[in-house]
Backbone as CSV, one residue per row, in Angstrom:
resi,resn,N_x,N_y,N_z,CA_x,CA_y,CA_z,C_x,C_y,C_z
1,UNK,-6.654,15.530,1.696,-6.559,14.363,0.844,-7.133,13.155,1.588
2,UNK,-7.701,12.281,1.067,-8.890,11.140,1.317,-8.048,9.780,0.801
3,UNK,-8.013,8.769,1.446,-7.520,7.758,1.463,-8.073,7.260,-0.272
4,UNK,-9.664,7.498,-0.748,-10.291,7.513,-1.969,-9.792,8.068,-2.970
5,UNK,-8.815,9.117,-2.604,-8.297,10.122,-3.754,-7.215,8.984,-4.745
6,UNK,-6.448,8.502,-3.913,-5.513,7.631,-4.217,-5.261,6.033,-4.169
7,UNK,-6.174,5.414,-3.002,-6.086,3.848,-3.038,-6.844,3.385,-4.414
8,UNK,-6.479,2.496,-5.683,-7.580,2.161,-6.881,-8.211,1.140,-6.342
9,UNK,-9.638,0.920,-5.548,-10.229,-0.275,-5.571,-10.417,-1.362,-5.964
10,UNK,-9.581,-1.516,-7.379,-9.819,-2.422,-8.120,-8.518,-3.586,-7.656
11,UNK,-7.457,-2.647,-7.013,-5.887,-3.521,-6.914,-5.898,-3.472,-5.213
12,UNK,-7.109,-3.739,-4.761,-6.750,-4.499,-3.425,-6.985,-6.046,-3.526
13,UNK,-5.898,-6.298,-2.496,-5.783,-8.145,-2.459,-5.974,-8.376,-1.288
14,UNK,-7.480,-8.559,-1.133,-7.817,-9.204,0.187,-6.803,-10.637,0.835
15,UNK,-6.284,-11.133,0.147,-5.516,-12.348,0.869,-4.660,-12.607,0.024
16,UNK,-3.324,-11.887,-0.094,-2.174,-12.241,-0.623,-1.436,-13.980,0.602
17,UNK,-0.969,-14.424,-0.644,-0.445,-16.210,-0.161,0.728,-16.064,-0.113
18,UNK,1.687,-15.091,-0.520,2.987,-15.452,-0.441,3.752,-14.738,0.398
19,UNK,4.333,-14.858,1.500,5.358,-14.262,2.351,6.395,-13.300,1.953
20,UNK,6.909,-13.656,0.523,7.912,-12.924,0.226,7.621,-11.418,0.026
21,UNK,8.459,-10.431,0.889,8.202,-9.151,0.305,8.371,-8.576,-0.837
22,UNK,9.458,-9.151,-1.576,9.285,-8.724,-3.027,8.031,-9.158,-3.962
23,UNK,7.801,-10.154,-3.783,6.604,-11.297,-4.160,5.045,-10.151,-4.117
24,UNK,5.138,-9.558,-2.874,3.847,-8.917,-2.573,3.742,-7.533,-3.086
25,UNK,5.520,-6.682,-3.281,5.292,-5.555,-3.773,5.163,-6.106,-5.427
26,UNK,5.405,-7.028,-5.943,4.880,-7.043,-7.535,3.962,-7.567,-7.372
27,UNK,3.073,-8.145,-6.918,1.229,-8.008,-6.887,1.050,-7.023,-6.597
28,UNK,1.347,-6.163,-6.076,0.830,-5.033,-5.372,0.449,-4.127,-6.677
29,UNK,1.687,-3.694,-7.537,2.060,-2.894,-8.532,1.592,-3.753,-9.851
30,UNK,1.362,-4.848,-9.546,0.678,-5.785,-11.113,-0.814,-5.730,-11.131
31,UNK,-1.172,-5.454,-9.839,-2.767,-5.143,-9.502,-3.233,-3.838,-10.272
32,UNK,-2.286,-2.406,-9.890,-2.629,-1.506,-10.256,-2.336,-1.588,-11.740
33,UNK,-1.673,-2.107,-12.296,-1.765,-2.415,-13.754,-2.672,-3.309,-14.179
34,UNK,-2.892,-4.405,-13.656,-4.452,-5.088,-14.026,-5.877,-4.203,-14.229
35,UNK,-5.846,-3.045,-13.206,-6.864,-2.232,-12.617,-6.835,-1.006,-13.929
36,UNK,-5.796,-1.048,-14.758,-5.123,0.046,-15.628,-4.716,1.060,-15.424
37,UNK,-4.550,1.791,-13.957,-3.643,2.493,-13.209,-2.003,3.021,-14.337
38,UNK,-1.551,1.462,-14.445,-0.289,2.073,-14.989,-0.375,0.687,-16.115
39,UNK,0.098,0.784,-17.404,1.085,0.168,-18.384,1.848,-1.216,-17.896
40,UNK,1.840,-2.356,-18.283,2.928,-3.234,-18.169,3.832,-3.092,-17.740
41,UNK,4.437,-2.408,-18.842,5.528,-1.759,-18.787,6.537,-1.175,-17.671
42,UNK,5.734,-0.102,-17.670,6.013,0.399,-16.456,5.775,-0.066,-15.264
43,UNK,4.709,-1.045,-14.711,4.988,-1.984,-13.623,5.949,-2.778,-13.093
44,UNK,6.323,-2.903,-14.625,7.533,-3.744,-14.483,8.864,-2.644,-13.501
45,UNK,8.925,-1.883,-13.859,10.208,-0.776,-13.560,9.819,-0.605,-12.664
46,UNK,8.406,-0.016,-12.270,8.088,0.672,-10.923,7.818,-0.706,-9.934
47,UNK,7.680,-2.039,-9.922,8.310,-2.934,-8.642,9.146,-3.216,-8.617
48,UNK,10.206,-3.009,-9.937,11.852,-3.084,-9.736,12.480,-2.280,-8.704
49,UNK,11.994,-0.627,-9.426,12.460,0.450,-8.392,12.032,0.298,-6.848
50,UNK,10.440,0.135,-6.747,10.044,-0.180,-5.052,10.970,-0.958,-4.278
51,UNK,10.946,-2.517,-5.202,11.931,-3.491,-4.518,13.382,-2.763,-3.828
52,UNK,13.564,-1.530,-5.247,15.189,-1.244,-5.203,15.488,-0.554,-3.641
53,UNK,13.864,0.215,-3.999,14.218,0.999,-2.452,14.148,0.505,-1.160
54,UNK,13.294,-0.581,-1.232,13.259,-1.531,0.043,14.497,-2.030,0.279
55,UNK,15.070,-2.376,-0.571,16.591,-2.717,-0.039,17.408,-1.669,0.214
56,UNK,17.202,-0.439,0.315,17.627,0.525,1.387,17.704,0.728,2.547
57,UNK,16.371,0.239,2.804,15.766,0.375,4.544,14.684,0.222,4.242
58,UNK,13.753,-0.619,5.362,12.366,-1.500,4.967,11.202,-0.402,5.600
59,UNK,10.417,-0.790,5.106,8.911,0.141,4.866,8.553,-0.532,6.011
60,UNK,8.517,-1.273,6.854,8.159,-2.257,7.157,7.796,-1.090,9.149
61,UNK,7.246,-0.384,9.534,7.210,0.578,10.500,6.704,-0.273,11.496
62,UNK,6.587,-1.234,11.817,6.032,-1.555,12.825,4.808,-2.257,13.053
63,UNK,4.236,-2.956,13.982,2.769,-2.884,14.410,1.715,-3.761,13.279
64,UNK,3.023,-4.853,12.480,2.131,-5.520,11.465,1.548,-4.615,10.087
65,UNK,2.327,-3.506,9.795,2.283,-2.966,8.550,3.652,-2.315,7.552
66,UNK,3.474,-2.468,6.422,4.513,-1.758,5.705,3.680,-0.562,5.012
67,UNK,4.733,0.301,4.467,4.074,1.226,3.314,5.333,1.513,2.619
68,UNK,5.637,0.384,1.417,6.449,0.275,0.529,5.981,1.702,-0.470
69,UNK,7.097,2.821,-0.773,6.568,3.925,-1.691,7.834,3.952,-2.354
70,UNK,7.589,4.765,-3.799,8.588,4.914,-5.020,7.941,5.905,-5.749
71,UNK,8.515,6.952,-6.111,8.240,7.963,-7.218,9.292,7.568,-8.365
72,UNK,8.162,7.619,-9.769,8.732,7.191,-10.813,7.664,8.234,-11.882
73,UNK,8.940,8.084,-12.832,8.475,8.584,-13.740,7.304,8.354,-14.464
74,UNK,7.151,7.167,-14.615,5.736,6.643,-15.365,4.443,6.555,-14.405
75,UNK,4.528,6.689,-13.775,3.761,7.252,-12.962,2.737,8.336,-13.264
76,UNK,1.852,7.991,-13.514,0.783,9.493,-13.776,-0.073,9.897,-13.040
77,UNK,-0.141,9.568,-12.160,-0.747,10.345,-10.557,-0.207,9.738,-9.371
78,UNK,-0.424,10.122,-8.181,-0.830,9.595,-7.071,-1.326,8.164,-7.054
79,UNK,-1.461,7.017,-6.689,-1.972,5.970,-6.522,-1.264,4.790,-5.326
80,UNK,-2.635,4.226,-5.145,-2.272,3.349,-4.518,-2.696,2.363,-4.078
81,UNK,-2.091,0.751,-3.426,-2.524,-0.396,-4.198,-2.434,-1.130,-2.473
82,UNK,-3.622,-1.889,-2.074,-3.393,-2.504,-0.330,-3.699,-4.143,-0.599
83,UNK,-2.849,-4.647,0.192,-2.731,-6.306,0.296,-2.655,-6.445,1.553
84,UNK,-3.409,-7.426,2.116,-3.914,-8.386,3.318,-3.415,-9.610,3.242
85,UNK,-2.599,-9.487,4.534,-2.237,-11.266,4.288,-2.621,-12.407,5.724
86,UNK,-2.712,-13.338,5.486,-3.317,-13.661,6.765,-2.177,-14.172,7.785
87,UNK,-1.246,-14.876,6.808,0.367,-15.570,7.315,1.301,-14.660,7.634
88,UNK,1.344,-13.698,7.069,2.095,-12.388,7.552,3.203,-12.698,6.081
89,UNK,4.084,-11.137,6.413,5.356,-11.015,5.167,6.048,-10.553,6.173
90,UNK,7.090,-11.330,5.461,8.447,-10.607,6.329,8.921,-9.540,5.254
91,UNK,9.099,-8.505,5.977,9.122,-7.000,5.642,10.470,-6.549,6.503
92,UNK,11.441,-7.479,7.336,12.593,-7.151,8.141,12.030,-5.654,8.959
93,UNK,10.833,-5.884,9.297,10.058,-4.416,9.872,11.076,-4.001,11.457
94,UNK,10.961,-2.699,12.029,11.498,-2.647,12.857,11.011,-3.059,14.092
95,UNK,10.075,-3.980,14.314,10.100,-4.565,15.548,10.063,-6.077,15.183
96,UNK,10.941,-6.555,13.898,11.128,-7.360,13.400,9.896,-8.516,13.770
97,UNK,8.552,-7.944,13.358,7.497,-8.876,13.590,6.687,-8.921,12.066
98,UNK,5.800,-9.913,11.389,5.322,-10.137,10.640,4.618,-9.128,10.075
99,UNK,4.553,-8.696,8.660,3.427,-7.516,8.355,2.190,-8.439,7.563
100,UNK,1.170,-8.079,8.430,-0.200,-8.142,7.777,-1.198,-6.998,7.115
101,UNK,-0.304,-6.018,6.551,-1.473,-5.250,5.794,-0.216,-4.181,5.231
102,UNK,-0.048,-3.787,3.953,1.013,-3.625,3.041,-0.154,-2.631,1.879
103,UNK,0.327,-1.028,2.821,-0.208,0.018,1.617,1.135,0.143,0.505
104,UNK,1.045,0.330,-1.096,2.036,0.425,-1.560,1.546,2.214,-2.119
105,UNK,2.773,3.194,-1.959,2.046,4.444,-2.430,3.151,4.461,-3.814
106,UNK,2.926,4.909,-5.237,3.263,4.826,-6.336,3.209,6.855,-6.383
107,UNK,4.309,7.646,-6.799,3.681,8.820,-7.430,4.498,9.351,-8.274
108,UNK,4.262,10.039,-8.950,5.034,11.168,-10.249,6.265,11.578,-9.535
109,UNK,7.402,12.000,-9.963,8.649,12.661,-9.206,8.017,14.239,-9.170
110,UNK,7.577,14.502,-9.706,7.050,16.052,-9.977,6.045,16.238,-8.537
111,UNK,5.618,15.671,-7.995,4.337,16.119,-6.626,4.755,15.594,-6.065
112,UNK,5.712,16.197,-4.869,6.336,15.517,-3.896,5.343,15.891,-2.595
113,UNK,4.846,17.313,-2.642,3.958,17.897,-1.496,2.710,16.704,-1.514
114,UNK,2.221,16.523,-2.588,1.101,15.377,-3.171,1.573,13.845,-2.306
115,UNK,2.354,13.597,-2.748,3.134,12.329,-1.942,3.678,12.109,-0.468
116,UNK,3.689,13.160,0.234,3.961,13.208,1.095,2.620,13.570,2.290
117,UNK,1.487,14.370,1.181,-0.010,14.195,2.316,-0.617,13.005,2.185
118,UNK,-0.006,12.206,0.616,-0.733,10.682,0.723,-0.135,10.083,1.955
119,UNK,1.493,10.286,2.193,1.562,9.229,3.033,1.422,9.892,4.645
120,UNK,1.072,10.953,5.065,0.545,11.262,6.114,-0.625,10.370,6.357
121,UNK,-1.395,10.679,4.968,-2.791,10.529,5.380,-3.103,8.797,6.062
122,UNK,-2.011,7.941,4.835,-2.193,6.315,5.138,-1.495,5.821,6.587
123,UNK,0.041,6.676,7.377,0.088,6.686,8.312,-0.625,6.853,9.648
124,UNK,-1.257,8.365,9.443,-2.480,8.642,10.283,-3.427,7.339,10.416
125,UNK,-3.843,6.942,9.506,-4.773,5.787,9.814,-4.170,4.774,10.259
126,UNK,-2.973,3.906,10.320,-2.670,3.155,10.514,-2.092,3.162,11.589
127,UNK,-1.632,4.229,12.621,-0.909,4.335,13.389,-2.626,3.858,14.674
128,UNK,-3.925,3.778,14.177,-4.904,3.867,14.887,-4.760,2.044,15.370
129,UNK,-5.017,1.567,16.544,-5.060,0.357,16.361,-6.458,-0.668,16.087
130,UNK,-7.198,0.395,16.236,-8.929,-0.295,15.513,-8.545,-0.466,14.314
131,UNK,-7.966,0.541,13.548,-7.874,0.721,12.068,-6.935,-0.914,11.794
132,UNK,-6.085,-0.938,12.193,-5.064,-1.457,11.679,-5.261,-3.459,12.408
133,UNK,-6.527,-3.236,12.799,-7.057,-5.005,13.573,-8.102,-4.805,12.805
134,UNK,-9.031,-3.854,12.492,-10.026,-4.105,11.294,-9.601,-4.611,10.100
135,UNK,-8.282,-4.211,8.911,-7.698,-4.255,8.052,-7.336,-5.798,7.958
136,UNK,-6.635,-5.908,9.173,-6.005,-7.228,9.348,-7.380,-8.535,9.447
137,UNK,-8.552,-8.118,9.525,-9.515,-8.840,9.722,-10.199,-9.131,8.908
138,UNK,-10.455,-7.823,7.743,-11.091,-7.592,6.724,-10.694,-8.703,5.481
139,UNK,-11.433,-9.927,5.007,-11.583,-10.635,4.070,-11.621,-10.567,3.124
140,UNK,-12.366,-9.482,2.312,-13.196,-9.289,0.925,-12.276,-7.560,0.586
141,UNK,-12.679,-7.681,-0.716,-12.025,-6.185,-1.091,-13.031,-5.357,-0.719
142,UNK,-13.929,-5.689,-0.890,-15.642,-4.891,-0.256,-15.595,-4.593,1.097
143,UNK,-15.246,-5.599,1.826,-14.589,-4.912,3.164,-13.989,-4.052,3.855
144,UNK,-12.300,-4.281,2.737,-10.780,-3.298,2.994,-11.765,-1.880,2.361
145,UNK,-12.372,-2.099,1.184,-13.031,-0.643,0.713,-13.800,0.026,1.578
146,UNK,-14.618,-0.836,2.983,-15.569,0.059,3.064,-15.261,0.184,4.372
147,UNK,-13.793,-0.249,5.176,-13.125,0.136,5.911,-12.004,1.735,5.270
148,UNK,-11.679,1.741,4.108,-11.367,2.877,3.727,-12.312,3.915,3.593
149,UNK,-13.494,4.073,3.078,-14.568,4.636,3.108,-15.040,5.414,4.564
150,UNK,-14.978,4.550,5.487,-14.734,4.960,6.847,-13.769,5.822,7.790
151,UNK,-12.975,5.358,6.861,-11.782,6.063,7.727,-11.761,7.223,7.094
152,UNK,-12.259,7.346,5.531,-12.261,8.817,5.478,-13.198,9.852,5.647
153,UNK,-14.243,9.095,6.103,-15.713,9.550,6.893,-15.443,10.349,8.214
154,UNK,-14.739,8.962,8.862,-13.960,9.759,9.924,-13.544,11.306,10.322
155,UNK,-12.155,10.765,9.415,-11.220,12.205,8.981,-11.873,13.366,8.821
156,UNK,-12.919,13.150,8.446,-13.563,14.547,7.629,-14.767,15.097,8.615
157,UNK,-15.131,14.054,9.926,-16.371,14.411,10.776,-15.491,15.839,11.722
């Protein structure tokens, strides 16, 4: 699985403005509904639910990134939605430092094997620290894209 299979190009936010983590997971999930990914509707529920789960324990892994994820029903594939921020979000991450780059993974309750190589795959990359100072650098959605493009060039050499 390819970072392409699942990120929608259309719902990256090269420079999210607002700090708040809830704030960023509903752009995140209003993007992929702008992009037509998912229904109103259901955006609405599925950054309710994300939010819900973040207040479980934060996505927030470290090293200036989160990867806020939720399986929901309305959900009709795999997808997924990346925001850049330049001020950082507080994400209460565990090295309680600012996150600047916030993959959100969205999937069906039914493909859990599916959901679980997406989020290998967005970990794997991010755990790289070129990857994850390119991202943080990257301006334009043309950028974050053709830094994804790469990384799955990579993967696959």
């Amino acid at each position: 699985m390819r970072l392409s299979d699942f990120v929608v190009n259309d719902a990256i936010l090269p420079n999210v403005e607002s700090g708040d983590r809830n704030d960023v997971i509903r752009s995140l999930v209003m993007a992929l509904a702008d992009a037509g990914a998912l229904t109103s509707e259901v955006a609405t529920e599925v950054a309710a639910a994300a939010i819900e789960r973040e207040n479980q324990g934060s996505t927030g892994f470290g090293k200036g990134v989160a990867v806020p994820h939720v399986k929901h029903p309305g959900v009709p594939r795999i997808m997924s939605a990346v925001a850049r921020s330049e001020r950082g979000i507080d994400f209460a991450s565990l090295d309680r430092a600012p996150v600047y780059t916030v993959f959100i993974l969205l999937s069906p309750p039914g493909e859990p094997e599916a959901h679980l190589q997406a989020m290998e795959r967005i970990f794997s990359h991010l755990q790289r620290d070129q990857f994850r100072r390119a991202l943080r650098q990257a301006n334009s959605r043309e950028a974050i894209q053709q830094l994804l493009t790469d990384a799955d060039a990579a993967s696959n050499a």
